[in-house]
N, C-alpha and C positions, 0 to 999 in steps of 0.2 A: 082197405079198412085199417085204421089204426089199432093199437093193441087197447084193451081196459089197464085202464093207468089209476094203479093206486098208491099216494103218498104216505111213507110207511115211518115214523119218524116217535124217537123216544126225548124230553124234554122235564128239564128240570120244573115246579110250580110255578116257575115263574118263565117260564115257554123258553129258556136258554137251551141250545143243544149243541154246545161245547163236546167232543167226546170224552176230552181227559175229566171232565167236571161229570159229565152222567155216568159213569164208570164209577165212580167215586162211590154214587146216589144209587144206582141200578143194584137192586137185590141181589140177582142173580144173572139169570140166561134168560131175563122173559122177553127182551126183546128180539132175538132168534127165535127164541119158539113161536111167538106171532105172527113174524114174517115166513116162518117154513107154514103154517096155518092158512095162508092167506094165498098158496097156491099160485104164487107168481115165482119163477124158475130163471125171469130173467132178472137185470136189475139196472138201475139208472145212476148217476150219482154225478158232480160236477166236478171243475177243476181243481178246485182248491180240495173238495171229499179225495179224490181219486190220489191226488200228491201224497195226500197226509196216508195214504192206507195202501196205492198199488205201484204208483208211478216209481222212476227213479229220481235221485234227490236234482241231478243237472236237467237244465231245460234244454229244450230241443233248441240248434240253431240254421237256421237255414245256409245252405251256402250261396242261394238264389232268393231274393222276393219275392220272385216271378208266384202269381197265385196263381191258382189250380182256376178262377176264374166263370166258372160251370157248375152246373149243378151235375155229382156225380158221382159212384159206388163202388165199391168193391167189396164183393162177398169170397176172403178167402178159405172159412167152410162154414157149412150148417152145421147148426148146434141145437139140441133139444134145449138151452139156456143158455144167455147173456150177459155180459157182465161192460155195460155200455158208458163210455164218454162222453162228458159234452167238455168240447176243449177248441174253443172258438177260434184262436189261431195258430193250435199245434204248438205248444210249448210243453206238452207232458213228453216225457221219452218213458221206454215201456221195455223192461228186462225178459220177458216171457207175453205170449201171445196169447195166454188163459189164466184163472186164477178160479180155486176151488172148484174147476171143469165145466166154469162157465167161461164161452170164446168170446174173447174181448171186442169190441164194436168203439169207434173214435168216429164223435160226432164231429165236425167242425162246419164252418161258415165256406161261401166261394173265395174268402178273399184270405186264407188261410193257403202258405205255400205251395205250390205243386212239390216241392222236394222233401216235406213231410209224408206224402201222403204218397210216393214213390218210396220212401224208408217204411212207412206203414205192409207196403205191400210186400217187401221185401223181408220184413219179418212175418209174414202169414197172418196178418192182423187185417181186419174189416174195416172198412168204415164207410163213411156216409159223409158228403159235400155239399151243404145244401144253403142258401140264404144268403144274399152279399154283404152286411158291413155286421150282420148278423146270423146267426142260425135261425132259419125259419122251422122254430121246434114244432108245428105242425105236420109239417110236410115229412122234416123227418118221421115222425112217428107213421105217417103212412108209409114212409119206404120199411120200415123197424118190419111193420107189419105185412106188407105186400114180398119184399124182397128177401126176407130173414127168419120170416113164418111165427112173430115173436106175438101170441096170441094176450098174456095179461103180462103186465112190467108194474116193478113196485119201483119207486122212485123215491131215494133214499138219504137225498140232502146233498151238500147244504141250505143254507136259508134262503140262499138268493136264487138254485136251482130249483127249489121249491114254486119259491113266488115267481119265476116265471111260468112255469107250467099252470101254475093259480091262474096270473095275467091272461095266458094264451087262450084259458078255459080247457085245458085238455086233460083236465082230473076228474076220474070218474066218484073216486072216492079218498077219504082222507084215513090213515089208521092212524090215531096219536096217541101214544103212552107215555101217563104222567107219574115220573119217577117221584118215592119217598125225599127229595131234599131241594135246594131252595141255592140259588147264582146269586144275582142280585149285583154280580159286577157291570159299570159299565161297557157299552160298548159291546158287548157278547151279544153275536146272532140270535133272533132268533127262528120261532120255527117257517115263517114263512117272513123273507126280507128281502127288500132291496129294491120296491115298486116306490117309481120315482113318481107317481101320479098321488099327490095330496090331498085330491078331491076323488078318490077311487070310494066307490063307497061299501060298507063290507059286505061280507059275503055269509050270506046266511046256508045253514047247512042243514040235515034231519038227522036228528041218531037213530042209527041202523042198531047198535048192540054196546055192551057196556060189560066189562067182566072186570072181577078184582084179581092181581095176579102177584099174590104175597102184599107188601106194601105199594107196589104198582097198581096203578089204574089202568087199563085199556078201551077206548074208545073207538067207537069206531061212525064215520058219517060222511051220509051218501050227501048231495048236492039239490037244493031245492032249486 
């Protein structure tokens, strides 16, 4: 069984969530304190999130292309919390195998090196192999679940890691806080991007709860 997946995400009025720009705009610390709130211990976040906050700045290089080709795992420990990748073809490289005492997890695709994920192991780093020219982000979340014990994950941006998990249908719930200030640049994410389907039609949602948190709003909405 997969873990309950809730999208945990802070966003200028006008749905941008730039971090240097919502830092700017964010009161305070309300968006931590929501997510320690919300009782999910693991956490999700995509490549480009993962660069800008944990990765190291050089990309990984293969010295093989040979893919790993399989669907396939390595659990190198349990952890009561997660602090997880999606990194399609192994180009994050990774200084430390934990961060804030959450054990790091690297999603990737089958057709992602086998000689990344031989360095993966080799620093006591987990990961998961799952999907061919893609990550079959379903599937992983059943291994997340089955093989890593990771019962709730809050999935935490960016835009386009968002809107696939939206695509796939694998959100149980959305948590969105809307910061006192206003982007309005072009071209800036936003909170859910990058679904190339034009005729997708929206997605209607139910509000679960609603709190004001200083000038922040916090929202919160289950899936009709």
């Amino acid at each position: 069984m997969r873990p309950y997946i809730i999208c945990h995400m802070i966003a200028s009025v006008d749905g941008r969530i730039d971090c240097d720009m919502t830092e700017q705009i964010e009161g305070g610390n309300e968006y931590y304190e929501a997510l320690e709130s919300l009782e999910c211990p693991s956490m999700l976040m995509g490549r480009v999130t993962m660069q800008m906050h944990y990765a190291l700045a050089e990309p990984f290089v293969a010295a093989s292309p040979e893919p790993i080709g399989r669907e396939a795992l390595h659990v190198a420990r349990k952890s009561g919390a997660y602090c997880v990748a999606i990194d399609t073809l192994g180009k994050l490289q990774w200084g430390e195998n934990e961060f804030d005492g959450q054990a790091l997890v690297v999603i990737t695709s089958e057709q992602c090196p086998r000689a990344y994920h031989d360095r993966l192991t080799e620093q006591g780093i987990s990961w998961i192999a799952t999907g061919g020219e893609r990550i079959d982000l379903a599937r992983a979340m059943e291994l997340l679940g089955a093989e890593f014990g990771v019962e709730r994950l809050a999935v935490t941006g960016g835009g386009h890691i968002n809107g696939a998990f939206l695509e796939a249908g694998l959100l149980d719930e959305v948590s969105f806080m809307v910061a006192p200030g206003i982007d309005g640049r072009a071209g800036m994410a936003a909170v859910f991007d990058g679904i190339a389907d034009s005729h997708r039609p929206a997605t209607n949602l139910r509000l679960r709860s609603l709190q004001q948190m200083g000038d922040t709003v916090w929202l919160r909405y289950t899936f009709k």
